[in-house]
N, C-alpha and C positions, 0 to 999 in steps of 0.2 A: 415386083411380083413375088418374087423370094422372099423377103422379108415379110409382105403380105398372108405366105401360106403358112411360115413360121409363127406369126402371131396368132392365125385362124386354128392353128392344131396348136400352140399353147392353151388357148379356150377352150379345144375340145378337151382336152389333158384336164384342164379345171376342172371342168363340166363332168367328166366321166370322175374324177377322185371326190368331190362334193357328192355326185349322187349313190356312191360307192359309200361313200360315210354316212349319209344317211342310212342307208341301208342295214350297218353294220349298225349302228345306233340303234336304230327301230326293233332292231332283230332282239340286242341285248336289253332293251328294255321290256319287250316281250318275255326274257323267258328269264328276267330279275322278279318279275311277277311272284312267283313262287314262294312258297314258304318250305321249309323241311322240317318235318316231325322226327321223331323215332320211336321204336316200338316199347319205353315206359312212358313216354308221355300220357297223358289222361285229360281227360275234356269234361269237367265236372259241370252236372247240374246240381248245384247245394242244394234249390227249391223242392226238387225230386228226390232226395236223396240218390243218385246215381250219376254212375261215370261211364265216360267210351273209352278205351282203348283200342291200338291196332296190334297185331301180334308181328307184325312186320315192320320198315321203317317207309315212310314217302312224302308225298309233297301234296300241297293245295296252294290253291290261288287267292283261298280267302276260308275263312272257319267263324262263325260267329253265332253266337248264342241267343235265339230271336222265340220270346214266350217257351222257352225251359226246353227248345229246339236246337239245338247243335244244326246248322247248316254247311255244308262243305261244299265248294266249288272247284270244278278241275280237280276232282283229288285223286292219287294215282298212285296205289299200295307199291310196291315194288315187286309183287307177285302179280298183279293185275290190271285190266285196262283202264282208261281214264275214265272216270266219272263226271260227267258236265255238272250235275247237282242230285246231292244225297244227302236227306233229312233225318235224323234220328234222336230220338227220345228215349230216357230212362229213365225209370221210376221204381224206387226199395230196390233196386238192384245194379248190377254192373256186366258189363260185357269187355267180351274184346273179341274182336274184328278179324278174321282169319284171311276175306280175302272177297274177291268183287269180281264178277267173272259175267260176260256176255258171249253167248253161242250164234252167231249170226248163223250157220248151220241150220239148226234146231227151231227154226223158225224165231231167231232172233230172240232168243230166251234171255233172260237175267237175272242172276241171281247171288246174293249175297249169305255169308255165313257166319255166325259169330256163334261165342260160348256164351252163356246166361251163368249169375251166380246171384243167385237168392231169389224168392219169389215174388217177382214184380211183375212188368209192366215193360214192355218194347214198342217203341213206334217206329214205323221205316215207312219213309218215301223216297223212290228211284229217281225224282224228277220226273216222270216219262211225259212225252209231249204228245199230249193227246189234248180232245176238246170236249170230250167226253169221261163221263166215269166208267171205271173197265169192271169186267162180270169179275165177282168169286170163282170161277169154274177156270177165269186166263192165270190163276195164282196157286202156287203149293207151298205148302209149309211141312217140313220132315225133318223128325227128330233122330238119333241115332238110332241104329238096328232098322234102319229103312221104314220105320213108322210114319203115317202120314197123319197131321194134324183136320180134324173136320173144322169146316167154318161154321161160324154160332158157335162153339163149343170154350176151344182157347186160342181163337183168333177171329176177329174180325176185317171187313174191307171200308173204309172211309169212303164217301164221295169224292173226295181230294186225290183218292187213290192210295192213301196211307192205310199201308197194314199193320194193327195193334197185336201183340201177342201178351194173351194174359196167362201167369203161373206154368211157365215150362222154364227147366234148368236144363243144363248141358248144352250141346252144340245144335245151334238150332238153322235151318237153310230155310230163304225165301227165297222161291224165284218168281216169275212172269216171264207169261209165253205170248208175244207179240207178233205177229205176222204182217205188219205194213210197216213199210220204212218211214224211219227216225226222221225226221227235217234237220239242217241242220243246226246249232243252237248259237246265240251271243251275235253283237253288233257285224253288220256284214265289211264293213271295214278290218275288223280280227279276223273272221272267217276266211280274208282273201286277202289278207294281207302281203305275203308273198307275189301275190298274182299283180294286186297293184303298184307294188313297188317295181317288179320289171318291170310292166309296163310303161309305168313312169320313166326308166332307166331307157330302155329303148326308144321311146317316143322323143328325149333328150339328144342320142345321139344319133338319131333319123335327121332331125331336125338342124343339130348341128354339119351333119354329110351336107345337106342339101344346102345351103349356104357357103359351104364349101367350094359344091360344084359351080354353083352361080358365080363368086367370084372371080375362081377360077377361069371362067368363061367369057367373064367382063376386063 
């Protein structure tokens, strides 16, 4: 019987360091994901003439240049919250990135700012998950000394939900003002990931208790 209970908590000793390693595995392979910028780097469109910069340093999960679109995922200024997906375009001109900021407060606002240098052409999409195209009226655009840009004018609203900014220089802020909450984004397996690896882990050594106890009893 001794040597029986011995060998049964050497398996569980297995059992708990295996599912421990996984775990430890799963996690670093999660957050190797990443990539890290810094604040000279540039994300050139040659086709457009134009480039992004960020004025800060941070990381994404993925950056990729799709029809003269710079696409960013997970990306995460060092001043600012994560961005699940943020699209941007530029054309005769160049930017850089000040900073990326969400007010869950303020009915959930968002908005982004960057500087314009020469007179182009800006495209910006927040990702936002909607199923719907959202009004002109949920969107501002404001130029330094608190001036507010009108729509039709030197910015428009896509269907897609991309907003174009034509012929403004300087520091220029988009935001959107949403008021229902966000879903959350990406395969539900990443989304919960944590959640199903404990689970996994306990359900292991639930499983191994209870064979335990039976032995024991036999």
């Amino acid at each position: 019987m001794v040597a029986s209970r011995k060998t049964i908590l050497s398996r569980l000793a297995i059992v708990l360091i295996i599912a421990l390693t996984f775990f430890s595995m799963f996690s670093s392979a999660l957050a190797q994901t990443n990539t890290t910028f810094t604040s000279i780097d540039k994300f050139v469109i040659p086709e457009l003439n134009g480039s992004i910069r960020f004025n800060v340093n941070g990381t994404y999960s993925s950056a990729s240049l799709q029809n003269n679109t710079w696409v960013f995922t997970d990306l995460k200024l060092s001043n600012s919250s994560i961005v699940r997906t943020l699209k941007i375009s530029v054309e005769d001109s160049n930017i850089t990135v000040y900073y990326y900021r969400t007010f869950p407060q303020f009915g959930r606002s968002t908005s982004i700012r960057f500087n314009v240098e020469g007179q182009g052409k800006q495209s910006v999409n927040f990702g936002l998950n909607t199923t719907k195209a959202t009004n002109p009226s949920e969107w501002l655009i404001t130029i330094p000394n608190g001036g507010i840009v009108v729509e039709g004018i030197k910015w428009n609203l896509l269907p897609d939900n991309t907003v174009v900014v034509n012929d403004l220089s300087g520091n220029v802020t988009i935001s959107h003002f949403n008021y229902t909450m966000p879903a959350a984004t990406g395969p539900f397996y990443v989304q919960h990931s944590i959640a199903i690896i404990t689970v996994a882990v306990a359900a292991a050594v639930i499983a191994v208790a209870v064979v335990i106890r039976i032995k024991m009893r036999t």
